[in-house]
N, C-alpha and C positions, 0 to 999 in steps of 0.2 A: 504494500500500500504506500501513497505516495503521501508524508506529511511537510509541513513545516512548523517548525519547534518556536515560540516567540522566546525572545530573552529572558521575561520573566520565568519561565521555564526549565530554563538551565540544561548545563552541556550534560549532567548527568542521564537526565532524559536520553538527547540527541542521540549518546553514545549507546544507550541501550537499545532505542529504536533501531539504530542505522546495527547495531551485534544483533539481534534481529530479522536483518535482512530486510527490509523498509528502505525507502528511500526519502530520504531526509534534507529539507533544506532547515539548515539552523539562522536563523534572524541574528544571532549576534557575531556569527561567520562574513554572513553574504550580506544582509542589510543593514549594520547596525546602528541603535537607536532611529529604526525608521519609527515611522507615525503609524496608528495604527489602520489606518484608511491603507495604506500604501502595502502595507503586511496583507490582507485581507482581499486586495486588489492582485498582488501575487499569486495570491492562493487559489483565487478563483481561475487564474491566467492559465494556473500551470496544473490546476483539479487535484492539489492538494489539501488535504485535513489540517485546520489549526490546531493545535495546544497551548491551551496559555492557562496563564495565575489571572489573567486581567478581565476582573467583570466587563471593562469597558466593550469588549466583543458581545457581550451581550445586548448591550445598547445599540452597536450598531447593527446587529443582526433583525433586532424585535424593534426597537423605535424607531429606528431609520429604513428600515427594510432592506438592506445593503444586501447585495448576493452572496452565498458562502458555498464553497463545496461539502460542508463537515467544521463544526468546531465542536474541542471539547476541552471546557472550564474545569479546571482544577481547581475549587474552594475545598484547601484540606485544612483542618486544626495545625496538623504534626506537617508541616510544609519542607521536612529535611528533603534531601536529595535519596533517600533510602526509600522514604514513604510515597514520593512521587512516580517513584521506578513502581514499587510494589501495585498502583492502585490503577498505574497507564499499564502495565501486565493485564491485572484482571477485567482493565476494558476492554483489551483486545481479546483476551481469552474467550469471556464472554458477550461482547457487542460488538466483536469485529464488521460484520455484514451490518449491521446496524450506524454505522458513522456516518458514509455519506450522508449529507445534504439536511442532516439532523444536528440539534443545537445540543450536545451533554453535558450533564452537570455530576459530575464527582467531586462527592464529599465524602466525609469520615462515615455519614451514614448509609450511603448507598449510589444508586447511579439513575438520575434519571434522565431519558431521551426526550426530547421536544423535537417538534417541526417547527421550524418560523415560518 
């Protein structure tokens, strides 16, 4: 699957996606400190999946109506690079065929999928 990792996210992620076998654009590699319109504009370009820490995708997804291929919001408590590896596993473990073009929200208590 093809993502891009936002900054807030970290190389920890990246590194795990791309061992994996995924293919990975990492935002603090290729773009960094872009804007988040221009990440998201990427992503749509090249039909990659967001991951980010930043609610702000959420905003542009649902109040701006902005296009996405896939994003998934990581709102964790425990935000170490340990817990973010662990909880981006069990998404894909479990919701792999479910990312396109759906809005996720993983948290410490579970995963939900929206459509915007």
């Amino acid at each position: 699957m093809r993502f891009i990792v936002d900054e807030s996210t970290g190389a920890a992620v990246v590194m795990y996606l791309r061992g994996e076998g995924h293919d990975v654009l990492a935002v603090a590699e290729d773009m960094p400190q872009a804007q988040d319109d221009d990440i998201l504009s990427r992503a749509v370009e090249e039909n990659r999946i967001l991951l980010t820490n930043d609610k702000d995708f959420g905003e542009l997804a649902f109040r701006k109506g902005r296009q996405h291929r896939g994003i998934v919001l990581l709102r964790l408590g425990d935000d170490s690079a340990d817990n973010r590896i662990r909880m981006t596993r069990l998404v894909l473990e479990q919701h792999l065929d479910q990312l396109p073009n759906h809005f996720v929200v993983v948290t410490d208590n579970g995963i939900r999928i929206r459509t915007t």
